[in-house]
C-alpha positions in Angstrom: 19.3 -28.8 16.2 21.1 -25.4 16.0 19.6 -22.6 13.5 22.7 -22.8 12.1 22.4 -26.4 11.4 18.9 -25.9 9.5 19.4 -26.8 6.0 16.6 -26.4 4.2 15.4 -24.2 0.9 12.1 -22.1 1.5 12.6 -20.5 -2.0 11.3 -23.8 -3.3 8.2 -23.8 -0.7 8.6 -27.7 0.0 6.7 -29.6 2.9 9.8 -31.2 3.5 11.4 -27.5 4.7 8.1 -26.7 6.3 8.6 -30.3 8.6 11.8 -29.3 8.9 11.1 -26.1 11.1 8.4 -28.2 13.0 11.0 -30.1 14.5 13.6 -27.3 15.1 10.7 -25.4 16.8 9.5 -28.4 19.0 7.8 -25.8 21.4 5.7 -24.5 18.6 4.9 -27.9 17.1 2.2 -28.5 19.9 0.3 -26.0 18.2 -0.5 -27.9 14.8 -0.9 -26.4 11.6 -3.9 -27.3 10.9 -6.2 -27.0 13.9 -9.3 -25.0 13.9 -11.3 -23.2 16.3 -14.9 -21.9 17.0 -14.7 -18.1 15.4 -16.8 -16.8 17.8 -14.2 -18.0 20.9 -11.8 -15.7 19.1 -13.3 -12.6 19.8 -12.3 -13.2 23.7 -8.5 -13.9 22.2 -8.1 -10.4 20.8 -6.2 -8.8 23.0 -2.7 -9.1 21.7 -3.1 -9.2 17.6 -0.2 -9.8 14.8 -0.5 -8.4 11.2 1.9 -10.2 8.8 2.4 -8.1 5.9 5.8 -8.2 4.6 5.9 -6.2 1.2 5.1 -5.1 -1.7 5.3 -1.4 -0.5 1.9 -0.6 -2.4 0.3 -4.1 -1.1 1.3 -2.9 2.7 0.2 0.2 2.0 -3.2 -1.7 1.4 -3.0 -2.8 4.5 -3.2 -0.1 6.7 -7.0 -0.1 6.7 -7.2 -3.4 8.4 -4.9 -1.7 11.4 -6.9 1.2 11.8 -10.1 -1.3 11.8 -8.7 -3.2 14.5 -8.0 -0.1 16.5 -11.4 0.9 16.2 -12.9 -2.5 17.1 -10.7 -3.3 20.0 -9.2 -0.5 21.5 -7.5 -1.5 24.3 -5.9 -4.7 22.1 -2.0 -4.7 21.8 -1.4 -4.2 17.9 1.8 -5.4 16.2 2.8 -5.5 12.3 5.6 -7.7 10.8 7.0 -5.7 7.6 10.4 -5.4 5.3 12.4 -2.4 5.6 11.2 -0.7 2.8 7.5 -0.9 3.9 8.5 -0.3 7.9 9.3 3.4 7.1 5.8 4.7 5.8 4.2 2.4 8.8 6.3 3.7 11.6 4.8 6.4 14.1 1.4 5.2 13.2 -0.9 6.0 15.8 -2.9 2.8 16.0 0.4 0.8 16.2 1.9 -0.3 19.4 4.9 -2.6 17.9 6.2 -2.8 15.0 8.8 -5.5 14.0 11.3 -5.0 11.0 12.6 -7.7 9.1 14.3 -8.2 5.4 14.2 -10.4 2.6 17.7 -11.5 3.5 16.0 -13.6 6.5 14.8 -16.1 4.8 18.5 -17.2 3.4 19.8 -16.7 7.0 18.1 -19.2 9.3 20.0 -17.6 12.5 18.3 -14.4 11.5 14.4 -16.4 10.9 15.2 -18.6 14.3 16.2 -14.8 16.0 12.8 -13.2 14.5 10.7 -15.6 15.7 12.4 -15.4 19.0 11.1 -12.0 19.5 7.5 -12.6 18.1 6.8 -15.4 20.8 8.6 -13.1 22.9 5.6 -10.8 22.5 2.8 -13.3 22.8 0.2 -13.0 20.0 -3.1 -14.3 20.4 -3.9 -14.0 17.0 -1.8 -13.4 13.9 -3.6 -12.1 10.7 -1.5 -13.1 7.2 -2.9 -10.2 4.6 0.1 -11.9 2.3 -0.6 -15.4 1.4 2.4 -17.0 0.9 4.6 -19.2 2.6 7.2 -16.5 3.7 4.5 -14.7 5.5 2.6 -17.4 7.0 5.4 -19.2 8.1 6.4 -16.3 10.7 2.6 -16.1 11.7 3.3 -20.1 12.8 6.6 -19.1 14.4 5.2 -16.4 16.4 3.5 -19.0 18.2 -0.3 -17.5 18.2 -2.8 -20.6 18.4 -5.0 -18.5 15.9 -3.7 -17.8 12.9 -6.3 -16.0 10.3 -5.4 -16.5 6.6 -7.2 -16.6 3.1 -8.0 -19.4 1.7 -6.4 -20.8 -1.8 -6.6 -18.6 -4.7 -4.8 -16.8 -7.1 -3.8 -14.0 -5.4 -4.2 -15.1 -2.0 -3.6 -17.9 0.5 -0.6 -19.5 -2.1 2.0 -21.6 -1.5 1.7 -23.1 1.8 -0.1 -20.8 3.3 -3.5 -22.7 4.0 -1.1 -25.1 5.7 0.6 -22.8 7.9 -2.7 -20.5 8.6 -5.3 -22.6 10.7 -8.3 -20.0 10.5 -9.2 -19.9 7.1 -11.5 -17.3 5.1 -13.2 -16.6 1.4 -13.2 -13.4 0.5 -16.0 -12.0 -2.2 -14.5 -8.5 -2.5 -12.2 -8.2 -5.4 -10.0 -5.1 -4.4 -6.6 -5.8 -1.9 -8.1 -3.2 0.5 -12.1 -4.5 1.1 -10.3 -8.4 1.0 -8.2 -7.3 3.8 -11.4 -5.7 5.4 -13.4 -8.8 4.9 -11.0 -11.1 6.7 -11.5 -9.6 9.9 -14.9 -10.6 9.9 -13.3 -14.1 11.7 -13.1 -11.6 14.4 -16.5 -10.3 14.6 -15.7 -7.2 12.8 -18.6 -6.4 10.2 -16.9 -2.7 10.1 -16.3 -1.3 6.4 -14.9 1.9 6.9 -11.5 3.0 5.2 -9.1 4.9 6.9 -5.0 5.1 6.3 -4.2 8.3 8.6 -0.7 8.0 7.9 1.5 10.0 10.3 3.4 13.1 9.3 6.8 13.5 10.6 8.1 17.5 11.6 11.2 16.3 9.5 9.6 15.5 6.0 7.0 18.7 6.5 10.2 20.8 6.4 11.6 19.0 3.8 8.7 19.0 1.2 8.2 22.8 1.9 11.9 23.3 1.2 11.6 21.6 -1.9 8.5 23.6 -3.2 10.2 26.8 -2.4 12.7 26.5 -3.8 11.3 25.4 -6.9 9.1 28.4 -7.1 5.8 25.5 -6.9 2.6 27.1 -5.7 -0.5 25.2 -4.9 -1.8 23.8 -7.4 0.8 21.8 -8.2 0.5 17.8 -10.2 3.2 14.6 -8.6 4.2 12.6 -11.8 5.9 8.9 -10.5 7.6 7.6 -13.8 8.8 4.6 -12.1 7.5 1.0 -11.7 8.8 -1.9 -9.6 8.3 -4.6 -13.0 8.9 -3.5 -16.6 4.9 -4.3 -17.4 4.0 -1.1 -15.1 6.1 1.4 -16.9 4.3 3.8 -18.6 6.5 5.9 -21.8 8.2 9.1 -20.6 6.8 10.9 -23.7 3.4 10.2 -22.5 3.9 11.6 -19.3 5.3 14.8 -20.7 2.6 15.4 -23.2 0.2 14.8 -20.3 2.3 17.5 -18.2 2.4 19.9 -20.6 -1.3 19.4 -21.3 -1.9 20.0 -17.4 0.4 23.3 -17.7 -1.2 24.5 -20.5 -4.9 24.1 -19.9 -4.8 24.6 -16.3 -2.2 26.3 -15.2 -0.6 23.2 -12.8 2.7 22.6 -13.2 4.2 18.9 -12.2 7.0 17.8 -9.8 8.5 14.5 -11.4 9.3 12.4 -8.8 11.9 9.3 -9.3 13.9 6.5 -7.6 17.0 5.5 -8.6 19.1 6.6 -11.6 17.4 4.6 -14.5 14.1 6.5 -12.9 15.8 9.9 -13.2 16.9 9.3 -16.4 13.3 8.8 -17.4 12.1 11.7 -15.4 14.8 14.3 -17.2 13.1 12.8 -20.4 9.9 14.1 -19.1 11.4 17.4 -18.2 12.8 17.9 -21.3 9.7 17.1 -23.5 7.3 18.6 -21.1 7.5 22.4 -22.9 8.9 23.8 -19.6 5.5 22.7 -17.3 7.3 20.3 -15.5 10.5 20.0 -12.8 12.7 17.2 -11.7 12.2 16.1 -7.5 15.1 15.9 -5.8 15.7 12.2 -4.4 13.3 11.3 -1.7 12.7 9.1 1.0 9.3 7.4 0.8 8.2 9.3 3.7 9.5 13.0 2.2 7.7 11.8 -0.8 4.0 11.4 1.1 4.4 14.7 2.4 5.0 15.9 -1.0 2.1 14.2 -2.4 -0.1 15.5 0.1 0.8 18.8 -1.0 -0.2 18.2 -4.2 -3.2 18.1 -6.2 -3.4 15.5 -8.3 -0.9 12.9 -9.0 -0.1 10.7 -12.1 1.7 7.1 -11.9 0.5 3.4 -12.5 0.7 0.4 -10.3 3.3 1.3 -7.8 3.7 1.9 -4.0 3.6 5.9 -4.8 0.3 5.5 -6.5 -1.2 4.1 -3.1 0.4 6.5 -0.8 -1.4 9.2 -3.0 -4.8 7.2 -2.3 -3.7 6.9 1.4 -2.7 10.9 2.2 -6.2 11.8 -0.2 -4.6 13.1 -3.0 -6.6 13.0 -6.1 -5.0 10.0 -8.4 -4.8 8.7 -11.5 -3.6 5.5 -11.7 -2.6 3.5 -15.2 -2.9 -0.5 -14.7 -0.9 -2.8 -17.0 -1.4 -6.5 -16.3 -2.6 -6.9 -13.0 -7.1 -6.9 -12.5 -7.8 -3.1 -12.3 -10.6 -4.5 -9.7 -8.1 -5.6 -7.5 -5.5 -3.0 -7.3 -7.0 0.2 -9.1 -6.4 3.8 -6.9 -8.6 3.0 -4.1 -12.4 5.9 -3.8 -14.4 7.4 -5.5 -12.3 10.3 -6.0 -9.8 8.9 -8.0 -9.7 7.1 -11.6 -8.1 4.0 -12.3 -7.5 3.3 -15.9 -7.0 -0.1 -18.1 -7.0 -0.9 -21.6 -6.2 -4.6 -21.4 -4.6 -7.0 -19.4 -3.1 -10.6 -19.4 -5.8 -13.3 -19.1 -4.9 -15.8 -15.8 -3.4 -18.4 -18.0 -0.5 -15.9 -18.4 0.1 -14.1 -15.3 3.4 -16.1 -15.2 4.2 -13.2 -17.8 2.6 -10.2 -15.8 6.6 -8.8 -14.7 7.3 -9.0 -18.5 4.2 -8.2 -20.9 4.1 -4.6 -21.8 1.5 -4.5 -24.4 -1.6 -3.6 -21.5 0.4 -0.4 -20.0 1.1 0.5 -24.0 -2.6 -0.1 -24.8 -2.9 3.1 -22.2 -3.1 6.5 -24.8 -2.1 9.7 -24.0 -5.9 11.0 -24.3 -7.1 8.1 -22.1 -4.9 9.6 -19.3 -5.8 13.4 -20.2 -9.1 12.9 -19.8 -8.8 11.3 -16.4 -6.6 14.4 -15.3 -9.4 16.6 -16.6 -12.3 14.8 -14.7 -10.6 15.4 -11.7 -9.2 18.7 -12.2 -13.1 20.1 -13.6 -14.4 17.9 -10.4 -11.7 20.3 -8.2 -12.6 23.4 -9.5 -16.5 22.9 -9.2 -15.5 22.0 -5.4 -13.4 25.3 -5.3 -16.4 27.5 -6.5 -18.7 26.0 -4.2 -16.6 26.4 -1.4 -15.6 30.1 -2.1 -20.0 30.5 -2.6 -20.7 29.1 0.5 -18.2 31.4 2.1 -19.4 34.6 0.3 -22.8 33.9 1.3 -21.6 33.1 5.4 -19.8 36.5 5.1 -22.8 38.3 3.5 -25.2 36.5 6.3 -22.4 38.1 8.9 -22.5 41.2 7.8 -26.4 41.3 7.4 -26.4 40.3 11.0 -24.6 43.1 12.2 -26.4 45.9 10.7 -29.6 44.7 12.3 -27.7 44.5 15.3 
């Protein structure tokens, strides 16, 4: 059978679709699905290792510990990642990546495209395939790259959906609750008992000029706040007034002004809102790329959005965050460290999380004075790091100078 002879519909996840690609991939059907291994024989496999982590661009961000893990643990390994577009862009130039391989939503409607994709994983010759997704999408190309070992979570609400635990053949529980220590924990199938967090996204020359263009000529000065007013789903958006009283609060007490940051023109209509109601403490961003917009968050002080792929770069660059959480477990997805505050006022029990796009009332629940005194937590926790730092280097100066006269 040709690709473009495959008829089958993996929006609707059916094992019928899922046998279907088992016999148009006879040379990967040899493999199983469901075949399991000694973990410990794995460790000798790790020399050429897959991550399958197609979106959200928040989740993938989330995902970057486990790369920098694995370049720890096996440094000489061959490291690949299998991401969307929108996700590839913040990954790329990473130095603990050796290949990284860009695909779309579109190729899952376009069997040429899915037969063509994994035509260039088995080309590369995983040994092992790690799904940090879950679903059938992303464990489906894990099977297709042809790796004998493929690690995945095993069934829960969150993770390891769909058909995933069919498609995956190494299977793991994982106790931690947030994306990022989950991730973490599945590489213990590997041997890895290593906890450490580390994102060290790359900074490219190009988005360095840019942000400091931007900041000049907008008059911006260190300190400076990032405000994200967007959301991917309706249940994240937080009200523009809010933000502005929180902006001019920021302005007036501390003397930061705030770059409002946007995507898209229903975004920068809610950001000129902002602007306008902010009592002149706060200026619009011009349109950015996600990668101009980590170097402009790195600039920055503290930054202000809810559960959105912004709010995680912030975490990833070590940009003090606040982060408002609508629906979604604030244990699972709040701003990553202890140097940031994650705040939430309710959210939807499990027996609605159907309704988590759509249900509003959790980010409403979020006040104005909730999210001021997060912003002054970390601003008072800034300033007594400030003071410290400028004692420390009065008393070095003073020791200097002590030192010479004796001399």
């Amino acid at each position: 059978m040709s690709p473009t002879g495959l008829s089958c519909n993996l929006a609707n996840h059916g094992l019928q679709s899922s046998l279907i690609f088992c016999h148009v991939f006879p040379s990967l059907h040899s493999y199983g699905l469901c075949c399991s291994r000694d973990h410990g024989s794995l460790l000798s496999m790790a020399k050429r290792i897959l991550i399958v982590r197609l979106s959200a661009i928040g989740d993938s961000i989330l995902s970057v510990p486990v790369l920098t893990s694995l370049r720890r643990n096996f440094p000489t390994a061959e490291i690949g990642w299998v991401t969307e577009r929108a996700s590839a862009q913040l990954i790329q130039g990473h130095p603990a990546l050796d290949q990284l391989f860009v695909t779309s939503k579109s190729t899952f409607k376009k069997p040429r495209d899915l037969w063509e994709l994994g035509k260039q994983l088995r080309q590369w010759k995983p040994d092992i395939t790690l799904d940090l997704q879950g679903l059938t999408k992303s464990s489906l190309i894990a099977w297709l790259s042809g790796a004998k070992n493929r690690i995945g979570f095993h069934h829960g609400h969150f993770d390891g959906r769909e058909l995933s635990t069919w498609f995956n053949n190494q299977l793991f529980q994982a106790d931690a609750e947030h994306i990022v220590d989950r991730g973490l924990e599945l590489l213990g199938l590997l041997g890895v008992s290593d906890k450490r967090v580390e994102f060290n996204l790359p900074e490219m020359i190009q988005d360095t000029e840019f942000a400091d263009k931007v900041l000049q000529s907008i008059h911006f000065k260190s300190p400076f706040a990032i405000v994200n007013v967007g959301a991917g789903w309706p249940s994240k958006i937080w009200p523009s007034d809010r933000y502005a009283s929180v902006a001019k609060h920021l302005g007036q007490l501390w003397g930061v002004p705030s770059l409002v940051v946007w995507s898209g023109e229903q975004e920068r209509a809610a950001a000129e809102q902002v602007i306008g109601q902010s009592g002149g403490f706060a200026q619009l961003s011009p349109s950015t790329t996600l990668t101009q917009l980590r170097s402009l968050i790195r600039r920055s002080c503290l930054f202000i959005g809810s559960d959105t792929g912004p709010m995680h770069l912030s975490v990833a660059v070590g940009t003090p965050t606040v982060g408002m959480i609508g629906p979604m477990p604030i244990q699972r997805v709040r701003p990553y460290g202890a140097n940031n505050v994650g705040i939430q006022k309710g959210r939807l029990p499990e027996s609605r999380l159907s309704d988590r796009k759509s249900d509003c009332v959790p980010m409403l629940s979020i006040q104005i004075e909730d999210v001021i005194l997060a912003c002054d937590t970390i601003m008072l926790r800034l300033d007594q790091a400030r003071a410290k730092a400028a004692q420390l280097t009065d008393t070095s100066e003073t020791a200097l100078i002590r030192s010479s006269c004796i001399q």
